[in-house]
TIRO-2110 file (N, C-alpha, C; in Angstrom, 1 decimal):
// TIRO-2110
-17.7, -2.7, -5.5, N, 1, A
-16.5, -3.2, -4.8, CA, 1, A
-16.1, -4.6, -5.3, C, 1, A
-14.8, -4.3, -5.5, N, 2, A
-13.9, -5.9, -5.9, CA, 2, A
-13.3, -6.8, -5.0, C, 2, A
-13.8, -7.9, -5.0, N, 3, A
-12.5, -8.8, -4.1, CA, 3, A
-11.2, -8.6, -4.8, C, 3, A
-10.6, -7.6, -4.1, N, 4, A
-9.4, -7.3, -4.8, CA, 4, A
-8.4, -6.7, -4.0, C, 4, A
-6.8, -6.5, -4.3, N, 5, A
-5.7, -5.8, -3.5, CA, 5, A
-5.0, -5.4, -4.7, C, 5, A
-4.7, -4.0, -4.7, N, 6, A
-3.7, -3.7, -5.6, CA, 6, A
-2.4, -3.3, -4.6, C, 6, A
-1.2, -3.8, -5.0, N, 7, A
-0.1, -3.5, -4.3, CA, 7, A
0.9, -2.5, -5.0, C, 7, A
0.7, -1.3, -4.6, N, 8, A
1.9, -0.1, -5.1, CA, 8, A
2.9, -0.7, -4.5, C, 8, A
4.2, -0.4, -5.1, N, 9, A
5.2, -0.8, -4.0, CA, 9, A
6.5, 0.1, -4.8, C, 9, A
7.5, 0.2, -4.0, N, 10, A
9.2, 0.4, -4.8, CA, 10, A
9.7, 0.9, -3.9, C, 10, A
11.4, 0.7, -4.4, N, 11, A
12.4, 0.3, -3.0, CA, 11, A
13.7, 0.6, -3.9, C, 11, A
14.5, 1.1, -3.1, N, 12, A
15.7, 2.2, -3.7, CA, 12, A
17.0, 1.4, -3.2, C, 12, A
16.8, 0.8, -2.4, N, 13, A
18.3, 0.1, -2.3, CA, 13, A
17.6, -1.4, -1.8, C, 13, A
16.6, -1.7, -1.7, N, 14, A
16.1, -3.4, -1.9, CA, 14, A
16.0, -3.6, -0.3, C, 14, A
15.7, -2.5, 0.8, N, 15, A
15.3, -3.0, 2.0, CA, 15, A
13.5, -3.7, 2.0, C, 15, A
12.7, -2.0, 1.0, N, 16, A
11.4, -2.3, 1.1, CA, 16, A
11.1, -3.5, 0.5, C, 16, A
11.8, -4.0, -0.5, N, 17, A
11.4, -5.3, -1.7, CA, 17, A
11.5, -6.8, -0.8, C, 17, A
11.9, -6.5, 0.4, N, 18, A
12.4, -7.8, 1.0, CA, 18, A
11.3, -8.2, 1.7, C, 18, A
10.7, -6.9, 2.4, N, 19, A
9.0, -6.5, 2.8, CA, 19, A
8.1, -7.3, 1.8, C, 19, A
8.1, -6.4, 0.8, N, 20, A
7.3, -6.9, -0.3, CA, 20, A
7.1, -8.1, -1.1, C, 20, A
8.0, -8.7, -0.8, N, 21, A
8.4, -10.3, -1.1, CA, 21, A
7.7, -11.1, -0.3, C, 21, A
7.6, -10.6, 1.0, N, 22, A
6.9, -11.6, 2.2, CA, 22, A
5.3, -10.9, 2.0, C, 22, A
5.1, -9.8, 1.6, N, 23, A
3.8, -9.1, 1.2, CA, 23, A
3.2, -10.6, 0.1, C, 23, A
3.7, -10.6, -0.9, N, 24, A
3.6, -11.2, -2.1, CA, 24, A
3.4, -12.5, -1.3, C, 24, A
4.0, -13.4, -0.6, N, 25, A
3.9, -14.7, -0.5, CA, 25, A
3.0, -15.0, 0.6, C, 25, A
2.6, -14.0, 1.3, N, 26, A
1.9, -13.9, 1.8, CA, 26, A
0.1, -14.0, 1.2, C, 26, A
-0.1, -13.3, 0.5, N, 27, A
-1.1, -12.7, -0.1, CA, 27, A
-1.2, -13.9, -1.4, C, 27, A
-0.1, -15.0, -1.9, N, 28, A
-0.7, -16.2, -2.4, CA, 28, A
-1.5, -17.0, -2.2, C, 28, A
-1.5, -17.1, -0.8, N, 29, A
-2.1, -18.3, 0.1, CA, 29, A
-3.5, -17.7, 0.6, C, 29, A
-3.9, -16.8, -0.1, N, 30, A
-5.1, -15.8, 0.1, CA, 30, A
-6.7, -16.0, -0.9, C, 30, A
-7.4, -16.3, -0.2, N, 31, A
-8.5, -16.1, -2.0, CA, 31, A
-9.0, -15.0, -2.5, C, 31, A
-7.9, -14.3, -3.2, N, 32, A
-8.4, -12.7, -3.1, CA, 32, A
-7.7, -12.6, -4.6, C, 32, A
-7.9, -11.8, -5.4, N, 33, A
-7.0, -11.2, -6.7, CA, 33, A
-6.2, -10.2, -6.3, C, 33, A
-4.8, -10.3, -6.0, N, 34, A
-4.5, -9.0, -6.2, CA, 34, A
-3.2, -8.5, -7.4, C, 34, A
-3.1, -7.4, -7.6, N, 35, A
-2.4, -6.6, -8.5, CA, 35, A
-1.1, -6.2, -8.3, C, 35, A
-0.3, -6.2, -9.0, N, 36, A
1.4, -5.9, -7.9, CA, 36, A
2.0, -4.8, -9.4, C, 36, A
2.0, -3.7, -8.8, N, 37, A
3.0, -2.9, -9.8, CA, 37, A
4.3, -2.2, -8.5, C, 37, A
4.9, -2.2, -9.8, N, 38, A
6.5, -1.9, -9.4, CA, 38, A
6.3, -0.2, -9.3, C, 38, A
6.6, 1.1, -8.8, N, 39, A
6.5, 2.6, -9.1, CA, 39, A
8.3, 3.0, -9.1, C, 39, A
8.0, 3.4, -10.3, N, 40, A
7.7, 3.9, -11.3, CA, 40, A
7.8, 2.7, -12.7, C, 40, A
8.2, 1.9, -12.4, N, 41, A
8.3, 1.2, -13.4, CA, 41, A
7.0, 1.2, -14.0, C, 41, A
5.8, 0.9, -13.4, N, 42, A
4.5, 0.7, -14.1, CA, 42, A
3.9, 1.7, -14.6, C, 42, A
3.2, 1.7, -15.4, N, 43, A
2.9, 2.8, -16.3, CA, 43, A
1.6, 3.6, -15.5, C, 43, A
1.1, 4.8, -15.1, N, 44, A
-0.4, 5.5, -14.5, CA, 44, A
-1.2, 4.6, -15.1, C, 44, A
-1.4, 4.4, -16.4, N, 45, A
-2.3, 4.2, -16.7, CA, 45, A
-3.2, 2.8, -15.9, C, 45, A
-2.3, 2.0, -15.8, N, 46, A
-2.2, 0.2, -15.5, CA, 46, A
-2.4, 0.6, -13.6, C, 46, A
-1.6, 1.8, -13.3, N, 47, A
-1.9, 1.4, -12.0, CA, 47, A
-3.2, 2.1, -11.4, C, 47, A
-4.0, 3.1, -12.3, N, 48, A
-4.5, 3.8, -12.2, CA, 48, A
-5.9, 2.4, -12.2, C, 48, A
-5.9, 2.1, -13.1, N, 49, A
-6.9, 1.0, -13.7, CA, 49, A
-7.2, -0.3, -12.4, C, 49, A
-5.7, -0.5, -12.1, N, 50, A
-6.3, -1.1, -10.6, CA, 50, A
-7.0, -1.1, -9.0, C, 50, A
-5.9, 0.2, -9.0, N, 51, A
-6.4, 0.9, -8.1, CA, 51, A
-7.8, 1.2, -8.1, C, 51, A
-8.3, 1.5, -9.5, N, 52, A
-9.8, 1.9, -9.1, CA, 52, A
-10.6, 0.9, -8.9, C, 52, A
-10.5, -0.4, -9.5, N, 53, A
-11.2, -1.6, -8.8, CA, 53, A
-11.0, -2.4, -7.8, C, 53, A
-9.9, -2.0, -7.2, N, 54, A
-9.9, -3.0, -6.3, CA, 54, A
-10.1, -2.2, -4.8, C, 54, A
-10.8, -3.0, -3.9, N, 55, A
-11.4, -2.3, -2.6, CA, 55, A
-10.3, -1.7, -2.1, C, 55, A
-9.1, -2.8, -1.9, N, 56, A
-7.8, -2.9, -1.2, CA, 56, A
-6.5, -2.4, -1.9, C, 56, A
-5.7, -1.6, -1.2, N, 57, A
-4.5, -0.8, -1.3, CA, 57, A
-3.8, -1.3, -0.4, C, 57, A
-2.0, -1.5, -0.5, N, 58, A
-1.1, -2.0, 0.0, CA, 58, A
-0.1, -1.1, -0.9, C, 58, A
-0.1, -0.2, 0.4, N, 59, A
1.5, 0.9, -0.5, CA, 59, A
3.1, 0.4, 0.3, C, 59, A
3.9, 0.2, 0.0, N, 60, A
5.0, -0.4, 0.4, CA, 60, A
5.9, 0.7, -0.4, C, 60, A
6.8, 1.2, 0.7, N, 61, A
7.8, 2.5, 0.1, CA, 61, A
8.4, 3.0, 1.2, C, 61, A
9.6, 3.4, 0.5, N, 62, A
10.8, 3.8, 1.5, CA, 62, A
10.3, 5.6, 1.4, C, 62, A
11.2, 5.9, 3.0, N, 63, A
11.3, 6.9, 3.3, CA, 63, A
12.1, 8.2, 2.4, C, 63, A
12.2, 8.7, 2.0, N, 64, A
13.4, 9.5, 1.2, CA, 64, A
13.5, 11.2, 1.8, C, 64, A
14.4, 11.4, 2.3, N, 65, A
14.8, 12.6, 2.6, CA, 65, A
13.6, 13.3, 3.5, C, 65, A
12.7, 12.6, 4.4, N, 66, A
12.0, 12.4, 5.4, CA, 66, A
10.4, 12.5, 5.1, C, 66, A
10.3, 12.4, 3.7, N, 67, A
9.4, 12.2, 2.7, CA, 67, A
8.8, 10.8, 1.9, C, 67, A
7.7, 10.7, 1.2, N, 68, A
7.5, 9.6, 0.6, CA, 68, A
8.5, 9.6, -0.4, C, 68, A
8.7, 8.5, -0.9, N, 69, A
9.8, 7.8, -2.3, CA, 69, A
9.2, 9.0, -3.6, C, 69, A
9.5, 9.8, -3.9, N, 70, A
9.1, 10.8, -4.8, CA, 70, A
8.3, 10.5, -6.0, C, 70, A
8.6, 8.9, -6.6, N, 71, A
7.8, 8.5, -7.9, CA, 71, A
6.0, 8.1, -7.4, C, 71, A
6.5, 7.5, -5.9, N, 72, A
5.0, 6.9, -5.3, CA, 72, A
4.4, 8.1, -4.7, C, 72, A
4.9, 9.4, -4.3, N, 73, A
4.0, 10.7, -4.1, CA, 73, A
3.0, 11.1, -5.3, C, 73, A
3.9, 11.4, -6.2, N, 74, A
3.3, 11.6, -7.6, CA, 74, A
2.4, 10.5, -8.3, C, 74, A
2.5, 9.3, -8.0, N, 75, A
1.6, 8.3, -8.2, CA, 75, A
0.1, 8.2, -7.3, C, 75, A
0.5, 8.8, -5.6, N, 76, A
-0.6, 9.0, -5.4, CA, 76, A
-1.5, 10.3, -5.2, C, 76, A
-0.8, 11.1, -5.8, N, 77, A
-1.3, 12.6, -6.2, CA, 77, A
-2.4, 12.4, -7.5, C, 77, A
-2.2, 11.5, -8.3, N, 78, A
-2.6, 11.4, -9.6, CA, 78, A
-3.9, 10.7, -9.2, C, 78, A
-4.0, 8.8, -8.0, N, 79, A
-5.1, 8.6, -7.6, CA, 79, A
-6.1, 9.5, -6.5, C, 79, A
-5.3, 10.8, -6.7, N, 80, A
-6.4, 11.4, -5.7, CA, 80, A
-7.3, 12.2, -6.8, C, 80, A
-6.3, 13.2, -7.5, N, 81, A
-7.0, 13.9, -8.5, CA, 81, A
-8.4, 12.9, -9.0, C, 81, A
-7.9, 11.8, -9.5, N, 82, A
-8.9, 10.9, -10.1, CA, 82, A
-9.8, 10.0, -9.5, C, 82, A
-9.8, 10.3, -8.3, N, 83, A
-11.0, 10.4, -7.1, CA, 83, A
-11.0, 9.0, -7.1, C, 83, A
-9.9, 8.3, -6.7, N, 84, A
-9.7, 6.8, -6.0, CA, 84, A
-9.9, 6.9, -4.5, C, 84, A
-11.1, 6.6, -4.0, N, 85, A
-11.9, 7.1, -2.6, CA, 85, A
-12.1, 5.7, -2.0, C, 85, A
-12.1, 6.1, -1.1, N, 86, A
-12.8, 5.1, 0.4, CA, 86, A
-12.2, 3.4, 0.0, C, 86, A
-11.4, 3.4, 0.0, N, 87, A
-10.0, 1.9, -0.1, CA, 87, A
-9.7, 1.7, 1.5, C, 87, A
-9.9, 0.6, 1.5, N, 88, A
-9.2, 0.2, 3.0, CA, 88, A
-7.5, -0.4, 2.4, C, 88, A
-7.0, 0.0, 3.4, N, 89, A
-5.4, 0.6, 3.2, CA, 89, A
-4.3, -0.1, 3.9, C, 89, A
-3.2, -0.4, 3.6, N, 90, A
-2.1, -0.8, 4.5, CA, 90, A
-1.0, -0.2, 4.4, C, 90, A
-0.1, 0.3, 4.8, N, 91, A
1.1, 1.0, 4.4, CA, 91, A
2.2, 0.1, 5.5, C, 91, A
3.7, -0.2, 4.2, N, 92, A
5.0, -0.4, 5.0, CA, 92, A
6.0, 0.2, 4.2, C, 92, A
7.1, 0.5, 5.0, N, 93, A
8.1, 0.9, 4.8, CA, 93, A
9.2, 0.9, 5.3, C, 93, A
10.6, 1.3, 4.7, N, 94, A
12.2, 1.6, 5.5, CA, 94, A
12.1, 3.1, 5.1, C, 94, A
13.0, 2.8, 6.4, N, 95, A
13.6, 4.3, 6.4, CA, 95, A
15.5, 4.3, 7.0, C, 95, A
16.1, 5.2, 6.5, N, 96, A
17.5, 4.9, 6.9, CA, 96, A
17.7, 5.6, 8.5, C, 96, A
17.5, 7.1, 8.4, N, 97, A
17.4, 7.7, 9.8, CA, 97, A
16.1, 8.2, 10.4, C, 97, A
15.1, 8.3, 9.7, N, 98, A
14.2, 9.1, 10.4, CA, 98, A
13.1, 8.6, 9.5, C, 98, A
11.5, 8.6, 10.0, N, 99, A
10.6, 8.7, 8.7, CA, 99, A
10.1, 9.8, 8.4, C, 99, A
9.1, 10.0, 8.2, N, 100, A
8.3, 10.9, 7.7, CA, 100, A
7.2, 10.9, 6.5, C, 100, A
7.8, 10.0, 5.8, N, 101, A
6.4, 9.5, 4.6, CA, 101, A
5.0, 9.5, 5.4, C, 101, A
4.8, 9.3, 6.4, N, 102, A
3.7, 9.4, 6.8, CA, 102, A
2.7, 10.6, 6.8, C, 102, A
3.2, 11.9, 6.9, N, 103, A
3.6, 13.0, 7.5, CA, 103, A
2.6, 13.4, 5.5, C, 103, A
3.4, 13.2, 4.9, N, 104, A
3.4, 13.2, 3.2, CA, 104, A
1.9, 12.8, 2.8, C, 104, A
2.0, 11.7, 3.4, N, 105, A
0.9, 10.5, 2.7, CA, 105, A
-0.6, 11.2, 3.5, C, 105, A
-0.5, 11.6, 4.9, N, 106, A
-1.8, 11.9, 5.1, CA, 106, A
-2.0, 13.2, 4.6, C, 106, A
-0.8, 14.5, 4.2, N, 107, A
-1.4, 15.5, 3.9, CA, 107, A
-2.2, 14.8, 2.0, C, 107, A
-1.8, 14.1, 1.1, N, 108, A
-2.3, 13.9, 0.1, CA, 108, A
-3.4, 13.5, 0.6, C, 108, A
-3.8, 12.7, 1.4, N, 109, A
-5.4, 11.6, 1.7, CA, 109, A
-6.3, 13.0, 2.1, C, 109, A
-5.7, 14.2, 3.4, N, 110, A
-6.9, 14.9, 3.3, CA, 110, A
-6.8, 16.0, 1.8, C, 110, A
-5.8, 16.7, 1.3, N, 111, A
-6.1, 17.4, 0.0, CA, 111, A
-6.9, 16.8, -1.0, C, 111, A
-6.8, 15.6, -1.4, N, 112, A
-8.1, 15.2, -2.0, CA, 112, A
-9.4, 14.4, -1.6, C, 112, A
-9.1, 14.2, -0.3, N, 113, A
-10.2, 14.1, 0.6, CA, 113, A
-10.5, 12.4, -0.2, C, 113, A
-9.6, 11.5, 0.4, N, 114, A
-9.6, 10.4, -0.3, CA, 114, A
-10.1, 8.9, 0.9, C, 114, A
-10.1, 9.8, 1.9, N, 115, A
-11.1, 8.8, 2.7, CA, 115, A
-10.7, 6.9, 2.6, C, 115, A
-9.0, 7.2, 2.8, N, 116, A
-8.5, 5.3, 3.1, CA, 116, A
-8.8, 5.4, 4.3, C, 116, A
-9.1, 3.9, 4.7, N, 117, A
-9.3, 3.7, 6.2, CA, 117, A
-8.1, 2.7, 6.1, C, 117, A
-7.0, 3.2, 7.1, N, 118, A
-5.6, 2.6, 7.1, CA, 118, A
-5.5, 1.7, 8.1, C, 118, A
-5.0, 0.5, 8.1, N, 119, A
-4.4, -0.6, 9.5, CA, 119, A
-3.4, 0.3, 9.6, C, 119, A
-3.0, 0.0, 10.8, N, 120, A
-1.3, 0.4, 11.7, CA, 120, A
-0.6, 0.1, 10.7, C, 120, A
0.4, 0.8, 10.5, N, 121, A
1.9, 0.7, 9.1, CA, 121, A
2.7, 0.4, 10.2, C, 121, A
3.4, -0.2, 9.2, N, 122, A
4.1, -1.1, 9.6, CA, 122, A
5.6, -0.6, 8.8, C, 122, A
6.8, 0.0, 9.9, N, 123, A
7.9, 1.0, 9.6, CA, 123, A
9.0, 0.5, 10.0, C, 123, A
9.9, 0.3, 9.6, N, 124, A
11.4, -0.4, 9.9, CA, 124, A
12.7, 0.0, 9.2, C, 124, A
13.4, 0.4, 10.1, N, 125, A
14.9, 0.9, 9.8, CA, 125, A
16.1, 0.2, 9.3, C, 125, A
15.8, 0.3, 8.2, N, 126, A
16.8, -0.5, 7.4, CA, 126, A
16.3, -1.9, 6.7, C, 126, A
16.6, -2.8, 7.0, N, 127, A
16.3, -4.2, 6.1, CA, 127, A
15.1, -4.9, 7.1, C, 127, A
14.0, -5.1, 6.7, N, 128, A
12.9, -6.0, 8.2, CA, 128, A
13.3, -6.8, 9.0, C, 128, A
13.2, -7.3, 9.9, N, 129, A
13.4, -8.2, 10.7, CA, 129, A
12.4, -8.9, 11.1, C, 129, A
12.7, -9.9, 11.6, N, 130, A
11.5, -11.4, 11.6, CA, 130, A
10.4, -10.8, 12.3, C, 130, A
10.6, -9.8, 13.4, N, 131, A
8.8, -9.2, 14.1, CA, 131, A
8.6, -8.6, 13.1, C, 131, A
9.0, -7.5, 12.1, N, 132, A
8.3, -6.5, 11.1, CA, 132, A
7.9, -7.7, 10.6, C, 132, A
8.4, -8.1, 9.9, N, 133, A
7.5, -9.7, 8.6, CA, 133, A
6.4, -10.4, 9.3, C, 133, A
6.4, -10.7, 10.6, N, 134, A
5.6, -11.4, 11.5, CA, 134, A
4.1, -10.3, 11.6, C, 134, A
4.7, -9.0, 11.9, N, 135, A
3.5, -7.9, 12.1, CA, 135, A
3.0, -7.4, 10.6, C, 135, A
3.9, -7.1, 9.6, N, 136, A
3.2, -7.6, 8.2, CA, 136, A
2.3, -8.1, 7.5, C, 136, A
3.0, -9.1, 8.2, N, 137, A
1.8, -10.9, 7.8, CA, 137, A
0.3, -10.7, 8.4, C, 137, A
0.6, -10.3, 9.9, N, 138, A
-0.7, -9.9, 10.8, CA, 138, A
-1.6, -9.3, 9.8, C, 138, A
-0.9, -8.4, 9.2, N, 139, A
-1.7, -6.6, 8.7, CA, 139, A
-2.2, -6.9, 7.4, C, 139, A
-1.8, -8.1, 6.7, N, 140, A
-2.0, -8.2, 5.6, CA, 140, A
-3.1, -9.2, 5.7, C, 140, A
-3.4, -10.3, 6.2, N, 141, A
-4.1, -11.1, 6.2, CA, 141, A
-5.2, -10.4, 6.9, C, 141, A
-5.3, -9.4, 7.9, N, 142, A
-6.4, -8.7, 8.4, CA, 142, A
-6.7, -7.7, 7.2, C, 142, A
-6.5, -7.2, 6.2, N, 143, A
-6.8, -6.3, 5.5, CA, 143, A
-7.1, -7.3, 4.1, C, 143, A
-7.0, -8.6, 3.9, N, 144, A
-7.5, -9.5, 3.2, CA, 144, A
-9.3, -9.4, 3.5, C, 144, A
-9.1, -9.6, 5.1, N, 145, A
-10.4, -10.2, 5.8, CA, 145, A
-11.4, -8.5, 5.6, C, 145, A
-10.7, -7.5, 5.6, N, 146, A
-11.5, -6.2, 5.5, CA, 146, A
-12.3, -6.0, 4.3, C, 146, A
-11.2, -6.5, 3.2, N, 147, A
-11.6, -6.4, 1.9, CA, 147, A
-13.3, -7.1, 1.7, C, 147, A
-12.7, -8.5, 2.0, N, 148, A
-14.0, -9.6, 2.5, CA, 148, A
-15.1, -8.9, 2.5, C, 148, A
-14.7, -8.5, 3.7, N, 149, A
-16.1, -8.0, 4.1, CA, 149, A
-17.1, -6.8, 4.0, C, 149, A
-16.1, -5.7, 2.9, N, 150, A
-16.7, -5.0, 2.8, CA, 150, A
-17.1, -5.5, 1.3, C, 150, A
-16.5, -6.1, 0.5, N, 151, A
-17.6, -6.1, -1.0, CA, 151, A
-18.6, -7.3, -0.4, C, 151, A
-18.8, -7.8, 0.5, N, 152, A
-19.8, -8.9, 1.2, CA, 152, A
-21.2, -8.1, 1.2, C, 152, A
-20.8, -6.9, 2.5, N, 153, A
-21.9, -6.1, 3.2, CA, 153, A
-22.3, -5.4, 1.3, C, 153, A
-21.3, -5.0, 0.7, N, 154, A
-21.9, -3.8, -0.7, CA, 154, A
-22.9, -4.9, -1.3, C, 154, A
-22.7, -6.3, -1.5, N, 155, A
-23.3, -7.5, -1.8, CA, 155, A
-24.7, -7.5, -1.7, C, 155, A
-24.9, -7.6, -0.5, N, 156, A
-25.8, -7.7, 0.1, CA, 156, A
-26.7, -6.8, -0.4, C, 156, A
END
C-alpha cells in the first residue's frame, strides 16, 4: 500500500469540475501524493497504473441519463477486470434531475467483486454550494487520514 490518492474525475457541462477544483485545493494542503486524471481525456493505461498504487480513489462524475458519465463506467469496468481491489474510496457528483450513478457504480464493485470501502458521496444538483464543498472537504480530508492509516497498519 501507497501513501497515495488517485483522482478519476470528468464533468460535461463544468458543474462536477467546480467540485473537483476544491477536491484539488483541498488535497494540496495534504501530505499525501496524489494523481489527477481527467476521463476520458487520460489514457487506460496512465490511469490504470495509478489506480493500482495508490490505496486511495476519489471518483468525481456527473450523473448521465440516471447513469454513471459513460467514459468513467467503462473506465471502471477496465479497473475491475484488472483486479484494482480493496481501495478506500470517495465518490462526488451532479446530477441535473435525478441520480442514479450510484445504482451503476455499486453493480460494477460487486461484478468484479472489487471490495472499495466508500465514505458517504457526496451528490448535488447542479453547480455545489458552499455546504456540498464544506462536506467535500470533510470527506476528503477523512479519506486522506484512512489512507494514513492503512499503509501505516500494512507497515507495521
Amino acid at each position: 500500500a501507497r501513501k497515495e490518492i488517485t483522482l478519476l474525475w470528468s464533468s460535461m457541462y463544468g458543474m462536477t469540475e467546480k467540485a473537483v477544483n476544491h477536491v484539488i485545493e483541498v488535497l494540496k494542503k495534504e501530505d499525501i501524493k496524489v494523481n489527477i486524471h481527467q476521463i476520458p481525456q487520460t489514457d487506460w493505461g496512465t490511469v490504470l497504473t495509478s489506480a493500482w498504487t495508490s490505496t486511495g480513489i476519489i471518483l468525481a462524475m456527473p450523473t448521465y441519463e440516471f447513469k454513471m458519465f459513460p467514459p468513467m463506467a467503462a473506465v471502471l469496468e477496465e479497473l475491475g477486470r484488472k483486479k484494482v481491489s480493496n481501495r478506500k474510496a470517495f465518490r462526488i457528483g451532479s446530477y441535473g434531475w435525478s441520480g442514479g450513478a450510484a445504482r451503476e457504480l455499486d453493480e460494477i464493485m460487486i461484478k468484479y467483486s472489487m471490495g472499495w470501502e466508500f465514505l458517504e458521496p457526496v451528490e448535488f444538483a447542479g453547480s455545489p454550494k458552499q455546504e456540498d464543498l464544506t462536506l467535500i472537504e470533510e470527506r476528503v480530508k477523512q479519506l486522506v487520514q484512512e489512507v494514513k492509516l492503512a499503509v501505516e497498519s500494512q507497515n507495521k
